[in-house]
C-alpha positions as CSV (number, residue, x, y, z in Angstrom):
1,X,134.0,272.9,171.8
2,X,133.7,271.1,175.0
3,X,137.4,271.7,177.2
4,X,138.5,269.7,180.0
5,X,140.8,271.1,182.4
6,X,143.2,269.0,184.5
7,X,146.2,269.4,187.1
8,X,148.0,266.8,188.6
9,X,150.0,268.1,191.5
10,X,148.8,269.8,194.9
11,X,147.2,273.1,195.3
12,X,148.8,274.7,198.2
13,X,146.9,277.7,197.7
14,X,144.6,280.2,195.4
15,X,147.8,281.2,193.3
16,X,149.1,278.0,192.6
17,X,145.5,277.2,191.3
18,X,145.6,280.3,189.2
19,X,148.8,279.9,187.7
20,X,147.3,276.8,186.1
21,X,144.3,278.1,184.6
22,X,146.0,280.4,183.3
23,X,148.3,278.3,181.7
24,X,145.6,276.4,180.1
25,X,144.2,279.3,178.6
26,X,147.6,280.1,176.9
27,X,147.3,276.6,175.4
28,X,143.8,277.0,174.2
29,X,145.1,280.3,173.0
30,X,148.3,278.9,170.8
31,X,146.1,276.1,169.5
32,X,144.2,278.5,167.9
33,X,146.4,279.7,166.3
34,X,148.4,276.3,165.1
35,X,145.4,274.4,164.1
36,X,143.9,274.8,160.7
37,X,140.5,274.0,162.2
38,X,139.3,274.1,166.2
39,X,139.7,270.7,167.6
40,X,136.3,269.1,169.2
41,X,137.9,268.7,172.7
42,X,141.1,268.9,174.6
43,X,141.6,266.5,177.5
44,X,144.1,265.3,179.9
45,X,146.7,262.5,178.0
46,X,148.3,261.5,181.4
47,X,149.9,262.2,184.3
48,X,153.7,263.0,184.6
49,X,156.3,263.1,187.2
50,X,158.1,266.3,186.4
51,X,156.2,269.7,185.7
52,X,154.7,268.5,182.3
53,X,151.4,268.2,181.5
54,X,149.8,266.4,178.6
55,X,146.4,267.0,176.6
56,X,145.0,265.0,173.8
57,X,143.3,267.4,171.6
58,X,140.9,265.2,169.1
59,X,139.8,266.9,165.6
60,X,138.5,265.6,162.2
61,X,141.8,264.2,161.5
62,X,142.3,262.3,164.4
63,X,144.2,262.8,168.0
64,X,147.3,265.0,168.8
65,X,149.1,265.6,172.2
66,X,150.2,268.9,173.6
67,X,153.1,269.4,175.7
68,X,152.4,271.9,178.5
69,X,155.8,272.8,179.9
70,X,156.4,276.0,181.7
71,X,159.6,277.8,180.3
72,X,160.4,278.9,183.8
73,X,160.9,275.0,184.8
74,X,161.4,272.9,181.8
75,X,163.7,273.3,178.8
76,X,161.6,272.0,176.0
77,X,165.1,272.3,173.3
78,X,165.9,268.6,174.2
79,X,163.1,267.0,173.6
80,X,162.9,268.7,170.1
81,X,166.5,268.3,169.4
82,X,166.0,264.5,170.9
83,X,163.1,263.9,169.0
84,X,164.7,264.3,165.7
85,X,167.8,262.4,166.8
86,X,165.8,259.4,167.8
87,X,163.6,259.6,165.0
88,X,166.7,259.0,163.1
89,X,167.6,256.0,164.8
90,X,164.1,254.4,163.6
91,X,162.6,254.8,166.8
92,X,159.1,255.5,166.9
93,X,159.0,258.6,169.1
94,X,156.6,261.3,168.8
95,X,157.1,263.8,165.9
96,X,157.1,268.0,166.6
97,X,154.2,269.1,164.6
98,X,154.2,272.5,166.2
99,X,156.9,274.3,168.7
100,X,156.7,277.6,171.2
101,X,159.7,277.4,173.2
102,X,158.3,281.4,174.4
103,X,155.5,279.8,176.0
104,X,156.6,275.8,176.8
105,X,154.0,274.4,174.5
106,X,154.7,271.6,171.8
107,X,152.3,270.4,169.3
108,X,153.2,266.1,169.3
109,X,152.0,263.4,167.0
110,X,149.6,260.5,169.1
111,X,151.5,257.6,169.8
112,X,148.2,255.9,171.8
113,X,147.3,255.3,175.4
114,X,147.8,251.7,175.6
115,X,151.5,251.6,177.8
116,X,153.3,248.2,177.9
117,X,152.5,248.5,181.9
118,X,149.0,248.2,181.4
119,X,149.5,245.6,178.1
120,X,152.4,242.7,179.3
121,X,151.6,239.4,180.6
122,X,152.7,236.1,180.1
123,X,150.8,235.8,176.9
124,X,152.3,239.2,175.7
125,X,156.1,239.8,177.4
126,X,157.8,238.3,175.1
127,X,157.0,239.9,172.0
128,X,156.3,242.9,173.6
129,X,159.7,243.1,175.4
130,X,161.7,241.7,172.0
131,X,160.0,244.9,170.2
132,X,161.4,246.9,172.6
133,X,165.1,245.5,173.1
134,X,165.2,245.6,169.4
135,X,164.6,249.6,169.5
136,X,167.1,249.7,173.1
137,X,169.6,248.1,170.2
138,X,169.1,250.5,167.6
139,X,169.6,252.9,170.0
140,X,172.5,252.0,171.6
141,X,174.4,250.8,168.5
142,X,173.0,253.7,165.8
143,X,173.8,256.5,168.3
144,X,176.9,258.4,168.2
145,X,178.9,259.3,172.0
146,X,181.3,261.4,169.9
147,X,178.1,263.7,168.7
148,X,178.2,266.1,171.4
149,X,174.3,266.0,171.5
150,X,174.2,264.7,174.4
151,X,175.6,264.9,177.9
152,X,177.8,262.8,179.6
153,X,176.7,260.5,182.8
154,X,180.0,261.1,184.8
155,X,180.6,260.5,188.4
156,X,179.4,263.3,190.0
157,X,175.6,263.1,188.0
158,X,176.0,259.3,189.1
159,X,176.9,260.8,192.5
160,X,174.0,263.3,193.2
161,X,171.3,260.8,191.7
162,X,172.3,258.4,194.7
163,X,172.3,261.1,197.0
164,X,168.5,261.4,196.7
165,X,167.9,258.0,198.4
166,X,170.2,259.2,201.5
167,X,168.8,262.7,201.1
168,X,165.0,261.9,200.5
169,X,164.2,258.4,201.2
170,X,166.0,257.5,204.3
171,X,166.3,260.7,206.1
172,X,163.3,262.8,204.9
173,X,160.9,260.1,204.2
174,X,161.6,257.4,207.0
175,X,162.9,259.9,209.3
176,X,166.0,258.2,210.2
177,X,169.0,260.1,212.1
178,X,172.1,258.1,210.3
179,X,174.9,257.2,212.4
180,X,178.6,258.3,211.2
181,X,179.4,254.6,210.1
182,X,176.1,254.8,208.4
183,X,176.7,257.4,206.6
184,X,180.1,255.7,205.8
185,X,178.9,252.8,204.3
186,X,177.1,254.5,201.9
187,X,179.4,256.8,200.7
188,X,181.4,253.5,200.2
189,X,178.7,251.8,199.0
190,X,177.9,254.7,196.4
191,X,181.6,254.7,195.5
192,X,181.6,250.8,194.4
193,X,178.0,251.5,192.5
194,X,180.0,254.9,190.2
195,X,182.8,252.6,189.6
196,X,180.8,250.1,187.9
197,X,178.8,252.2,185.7
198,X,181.7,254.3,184.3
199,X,184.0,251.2,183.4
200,X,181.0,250.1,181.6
201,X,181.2,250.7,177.2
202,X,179.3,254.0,177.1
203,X,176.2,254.3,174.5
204,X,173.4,256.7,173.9
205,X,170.9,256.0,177.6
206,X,167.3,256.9,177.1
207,X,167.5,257.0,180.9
208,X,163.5,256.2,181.1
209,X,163.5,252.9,179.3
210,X,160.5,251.1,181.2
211,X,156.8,250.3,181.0
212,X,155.0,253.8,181.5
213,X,157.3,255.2,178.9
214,X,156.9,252.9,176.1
215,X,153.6,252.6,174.3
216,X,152.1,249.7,172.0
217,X,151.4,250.6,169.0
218,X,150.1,248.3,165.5
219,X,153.2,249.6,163.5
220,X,157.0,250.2,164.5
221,X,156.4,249.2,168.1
222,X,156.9,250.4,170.9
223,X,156.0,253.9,171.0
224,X,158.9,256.0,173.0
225,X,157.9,258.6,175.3
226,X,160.1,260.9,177.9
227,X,163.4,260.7,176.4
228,X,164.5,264.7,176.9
229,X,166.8,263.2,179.6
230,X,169.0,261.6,177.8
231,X,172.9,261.3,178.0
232,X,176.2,259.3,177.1
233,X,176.0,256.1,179.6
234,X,176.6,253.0,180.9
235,X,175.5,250.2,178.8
236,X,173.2,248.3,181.0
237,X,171.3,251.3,182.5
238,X,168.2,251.3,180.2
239,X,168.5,247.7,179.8
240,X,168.0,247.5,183.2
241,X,165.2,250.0,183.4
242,X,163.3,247.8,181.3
243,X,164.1,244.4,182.8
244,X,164.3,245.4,186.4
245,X,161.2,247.6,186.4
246,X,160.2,249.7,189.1
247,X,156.7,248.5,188.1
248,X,156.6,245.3,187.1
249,X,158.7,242.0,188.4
250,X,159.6,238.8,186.5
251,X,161.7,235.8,187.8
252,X,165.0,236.5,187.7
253,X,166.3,233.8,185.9
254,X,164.0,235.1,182.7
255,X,165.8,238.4,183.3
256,X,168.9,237.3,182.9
257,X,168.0,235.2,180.3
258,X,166.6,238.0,178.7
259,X,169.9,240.7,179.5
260,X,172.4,238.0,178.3
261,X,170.8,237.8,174.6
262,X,170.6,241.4,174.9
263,X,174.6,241.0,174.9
264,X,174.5,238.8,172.1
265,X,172.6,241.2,169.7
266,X,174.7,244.1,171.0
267,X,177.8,241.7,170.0
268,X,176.6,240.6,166.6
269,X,175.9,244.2,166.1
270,X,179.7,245.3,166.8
271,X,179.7,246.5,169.9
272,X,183.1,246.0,171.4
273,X,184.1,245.6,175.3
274,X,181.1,243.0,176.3
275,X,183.4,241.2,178.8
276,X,182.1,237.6,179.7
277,X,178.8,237.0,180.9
278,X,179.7,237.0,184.9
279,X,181.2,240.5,184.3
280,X,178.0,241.9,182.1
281,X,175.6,240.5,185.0
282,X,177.6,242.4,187.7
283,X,177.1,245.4,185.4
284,X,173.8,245.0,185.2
285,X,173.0,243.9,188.6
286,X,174.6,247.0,190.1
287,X,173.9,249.2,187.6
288,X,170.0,248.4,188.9
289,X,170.6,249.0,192.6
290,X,172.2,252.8,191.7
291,X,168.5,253.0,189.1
292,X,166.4,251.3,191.9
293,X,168.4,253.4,195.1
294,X,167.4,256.9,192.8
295,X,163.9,256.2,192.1
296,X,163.1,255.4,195.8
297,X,164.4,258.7,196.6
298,X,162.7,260.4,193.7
299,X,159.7,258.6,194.7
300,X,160.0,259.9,198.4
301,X,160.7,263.8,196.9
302,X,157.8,263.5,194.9
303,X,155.5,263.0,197.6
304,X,157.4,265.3,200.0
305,X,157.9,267.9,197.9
306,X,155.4,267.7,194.9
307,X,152.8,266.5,196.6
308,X,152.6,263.2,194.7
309,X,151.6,260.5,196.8
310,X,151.3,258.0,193.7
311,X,154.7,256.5,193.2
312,X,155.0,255.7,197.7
313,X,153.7,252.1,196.8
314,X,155.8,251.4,193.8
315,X,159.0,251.5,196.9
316,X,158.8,248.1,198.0
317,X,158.8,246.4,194.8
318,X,161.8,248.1,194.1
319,X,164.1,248.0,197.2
320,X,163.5,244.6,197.1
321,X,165.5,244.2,194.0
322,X,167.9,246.2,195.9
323,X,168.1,243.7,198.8
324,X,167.7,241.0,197.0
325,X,170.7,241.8,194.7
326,X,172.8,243.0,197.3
327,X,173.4,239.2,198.6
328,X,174.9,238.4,195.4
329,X,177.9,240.4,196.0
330,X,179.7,240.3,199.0
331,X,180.7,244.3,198.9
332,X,177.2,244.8,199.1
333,X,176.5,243.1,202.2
334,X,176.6,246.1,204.5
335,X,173.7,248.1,202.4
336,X,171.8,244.4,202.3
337,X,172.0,244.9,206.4
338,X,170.9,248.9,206.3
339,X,168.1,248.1,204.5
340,X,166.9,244.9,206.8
341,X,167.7,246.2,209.6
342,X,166.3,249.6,209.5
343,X,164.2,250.1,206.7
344,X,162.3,247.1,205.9
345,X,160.7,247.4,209.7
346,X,159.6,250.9,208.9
């Protein structure tokens, strides 16, 4: 058997290094075990944002992924439980073939390695993106908030996700010393971006609805991926993750084209509270900056802190949305004036 051994993050030092190897060889070791036969090879699947790791183990009956999750740092019960749940739906996510919540390992079915980021253009976005607001309906419509399955996205998780562009981005990252009326604004700012969300109808929010998460696939497309983060939310957040991607841009007329019959099927499907089109657009306007504000300073931590450098040059793309946005609404014009004035010439 030819193994292939990968890690993503930084090495600070000999431990670090060894703590990996040695959680490979625990993965060799339980595949062993769960396989009826040894697979030919095990390889790297892709590369991952939190402290997951994937493998694509190939045998005589085709391709499988492993989940590599260290129990000390990830909680691999909602992705199992989620799985199911979405399955449910008739959403095409990965099914559990094998579990070891002991050791963090999960044996997944192969959903591919063609992502919609690396398949849409003009030829393909619109097929490709009707597959996959068809699957953000089912979810949104099919999934229960009463359940309990889920957690809620209240204020203060609205709250602390903003707090990592303040946090991350504009203090650690660009190094900037905030004045108090700075600091004001966007506490102010952050306020106006919480209200919006929560008056929003709340549905079940994949939370990672964009182009490195879904996969093309021949049957049931798209192929779901990272949805162990999910929670009871706003109504245009995933919508808006997928539209108003952090790595991808389209016009924004054809976005809003493409949100507003996104309203329609969620209408002809039941869904109460859709408000006018005007009121569904502010939704989803500032329901991106709060997305687009997060993942710069997720983007900035992961650098910073992880050691991943990989995500710096998706920022600009998406405080541009931000700015861009933020002259739309007139309550947004002092952030418009943050960023233009003091982050844009950094």
């Amino acid at each position: 058997m030819a193994f292939m051994l990968m890690y993503s993050g930084s090495l600070p030092d000999g431990r670090a290094e060894h703590a990996v190897d040695r959680r490979y060889k625990l993965m060799l070791n339980w595949l062993s075990h769960v396989l009826p036969v040894a697979p030919h090879d095990v390889a790297p699947a892709s590369g991952d944002a939190s402290f997951r790791r994937y493998f694509r183990v190939r045998g005589d009956d085709g391709t499988a992924i492993v989940m590599d999750a260290p129990p000390d740092k990830v909680d691999c019960r909602p992705f199992v439980a989620l799985a199911a749940a979405f399955r449910r739906l008739g959403l095409q996510v990965p099914q559990v073939l094998a579990v070891d919540l002991e050791q963090g390992f999960l044996l997944l079915s192969d959903l591919g390695d063609r992502q919609y980021l690396t398949t849409l253009s003009e030829a393909s976005v619109e097929r490709l993106y009707g597959d996959a607001l068809a699957g953000l309906v089912r979810l949104q419509t099919g999934g229960d908030p009463e359940t309990g399955l889920l957690p809620p996205y209240d204020a203060p998780l609205l709250r602390r996700e903003l707090e990592l562009f303040r946090e991350w981005y504009l203090v650690r990252h660009l190094g900037l010393r905030l004045q108090e009326d700075e600091h004001y604004l966007l506490d102010e700012t952050f306020a106006i971006l919480g209200a919006s969300a929560l008056e929003q109808p709340q549905v079940w929010v994949h939370r990672d609805y964009h182009s490195r998460n879904l996969m093309v696939t021949e049957q049931h497309n798209p192929g779901v991926l990272d949805f162990q983060d999910a929670v009871i939310g706003p109504l245009t957040y995933d919508l808006v993750s997928l539209l108003r991607d952090c790595y991808i841009a389209w016009p924004r007329k054809r976005v809003e084209a493409w949100a507003l019959g996104h309203r329609e099927q969620l209408r002809e499907h039941g869904l109460p509270d859709m408000e006018d089109d005007a009121t569904f657009l502010r939704w989803f306007d500032l329901m991106g900056i709060q997305r687009h504000l997060k993942a710069a300073g997720i983007f900035a931590r992961l650098n910073i802190r992880d050691g991943k450098p990989g995500y710096l040059g998706d920022i600009p793309r998406t405080l541009n949305y931000v700015w861009e946005v933020c002259g739309r609404y007139g309550e947004l014009t002092g952030l418009r004036k943050l960023l233009q004035e003091r982050v844009m010439p950094r």
